[in-house]
C-alpha positions as CSV (number, residue, x, y, z in Angstrom):
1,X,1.3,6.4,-7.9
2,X,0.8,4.9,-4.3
3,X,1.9,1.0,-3.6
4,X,-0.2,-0.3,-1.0
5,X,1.7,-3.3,0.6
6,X,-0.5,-5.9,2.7
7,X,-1.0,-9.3,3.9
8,X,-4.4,-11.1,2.4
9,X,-5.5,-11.8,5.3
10,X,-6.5,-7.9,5.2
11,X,-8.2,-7.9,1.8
12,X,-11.5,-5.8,2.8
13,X,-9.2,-3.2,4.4
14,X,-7.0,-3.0,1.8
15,X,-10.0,-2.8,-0.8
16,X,-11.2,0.2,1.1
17,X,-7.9,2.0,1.4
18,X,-7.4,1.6,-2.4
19,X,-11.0,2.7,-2.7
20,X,-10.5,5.5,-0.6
21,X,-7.3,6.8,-2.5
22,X,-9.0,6.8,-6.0
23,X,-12.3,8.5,-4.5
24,X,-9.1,11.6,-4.1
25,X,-7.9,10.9,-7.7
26,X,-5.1,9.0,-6.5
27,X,-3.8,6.3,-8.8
28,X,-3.1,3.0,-6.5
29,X,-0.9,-0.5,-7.4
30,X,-2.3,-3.2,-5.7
31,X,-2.0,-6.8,-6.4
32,X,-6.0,-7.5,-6.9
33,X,-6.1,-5.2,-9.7
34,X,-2.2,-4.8,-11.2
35,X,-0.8,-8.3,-10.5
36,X,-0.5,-10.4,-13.6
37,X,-0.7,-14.2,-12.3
38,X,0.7,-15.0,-15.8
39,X,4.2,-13.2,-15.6
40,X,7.0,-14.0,-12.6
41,X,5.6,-11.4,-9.4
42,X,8.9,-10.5,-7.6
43,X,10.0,-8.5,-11.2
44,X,6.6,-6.7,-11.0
45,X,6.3,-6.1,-7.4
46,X,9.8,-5.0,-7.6
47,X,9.2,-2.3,-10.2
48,X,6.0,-1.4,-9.3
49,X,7.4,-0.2,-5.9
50,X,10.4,1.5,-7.7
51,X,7.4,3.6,-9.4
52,X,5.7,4.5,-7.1
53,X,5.9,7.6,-5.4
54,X,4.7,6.5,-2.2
55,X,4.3,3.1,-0.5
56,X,1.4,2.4,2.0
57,X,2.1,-0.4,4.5
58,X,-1.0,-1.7,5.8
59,X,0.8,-2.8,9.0
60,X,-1.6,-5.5,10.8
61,X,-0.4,-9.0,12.5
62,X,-0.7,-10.4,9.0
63,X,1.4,-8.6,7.3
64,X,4.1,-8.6,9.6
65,X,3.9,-12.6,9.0
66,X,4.0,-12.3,5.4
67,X,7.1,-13.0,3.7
68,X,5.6,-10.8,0.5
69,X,5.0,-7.9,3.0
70,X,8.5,-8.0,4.0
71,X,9.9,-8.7,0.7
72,X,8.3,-5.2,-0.2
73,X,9.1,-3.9,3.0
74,X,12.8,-4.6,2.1
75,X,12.9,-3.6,-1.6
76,X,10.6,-0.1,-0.5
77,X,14.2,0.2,1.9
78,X,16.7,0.4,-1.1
79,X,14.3,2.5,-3.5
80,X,13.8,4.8,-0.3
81,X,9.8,6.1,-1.8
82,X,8.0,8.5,0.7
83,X,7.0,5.4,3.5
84,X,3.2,6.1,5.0
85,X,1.9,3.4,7.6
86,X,-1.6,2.1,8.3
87,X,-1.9,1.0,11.4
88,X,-4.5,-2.1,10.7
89,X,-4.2,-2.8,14.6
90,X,-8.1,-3.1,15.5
91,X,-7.8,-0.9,18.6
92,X,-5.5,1.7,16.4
93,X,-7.1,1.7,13.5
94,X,-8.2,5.1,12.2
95,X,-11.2,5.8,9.7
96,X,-10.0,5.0,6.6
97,X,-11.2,7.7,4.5
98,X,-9.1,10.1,7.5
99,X,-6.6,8.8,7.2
100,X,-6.4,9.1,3.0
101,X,-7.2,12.6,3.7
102,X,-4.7,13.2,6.1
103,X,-1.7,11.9,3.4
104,X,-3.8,14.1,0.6
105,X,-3.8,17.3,2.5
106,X,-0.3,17.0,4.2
107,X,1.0,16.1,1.4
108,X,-1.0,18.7,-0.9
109,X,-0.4,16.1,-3.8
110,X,-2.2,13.9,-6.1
111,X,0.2,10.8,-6.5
């Protein structure tokens, strides 16, 4: 399973990096879709990273603001999963579905 970690200021990039991931057979956690607003989130952020087999950072100025990003930043430190960055930097940002098929084929894994 792949964690995508990013600030909501970057929904529609996130939405097409998950996207993107599944298209490969991936299976993706990400808060829009696995987040229950009905349960405490720190417990299930917490073990959905511990899960995962690798956390994406979607690193952007927004995330690097956000106290969630950094929370999962933090707990992705201790569990020590396989770390991939996004740079979400307009003028560094790469195609998205290149960049999923970069991890996929240097990686030669379906998470």
């Amino acid at each position: 399973m792949i964690f995508i970690s990013y600030s909501s200021k970057d929904l529609i990039l996130a939405q097409s990096i998950v996207s993107e991931f599944e298209k490969f057979g991936n299976r993706v956690w990400v808060d829009f879709n696995d987040l229950s607003l009905s349960h405490p989130l720190t417990p299930q952020l917490a073990t959905a990273i511990q899960e995962a087999r690798t956390f994406c950072l979607i690193d952007s100025v927004n995330s690097r603001k956000s106290h969630w990003v950094q929370f999962e930043i933090y707990f992705q430190s201790i569990v020590q999963n396989k770390l991939v960055v996004y740079p979400g930097f307009a003028e560094l940002r790469p195609s998205v579905f290149e960049f999923v098929r970069s991890i996929n084929q240097r990686e030669k894994l379906l998470f």
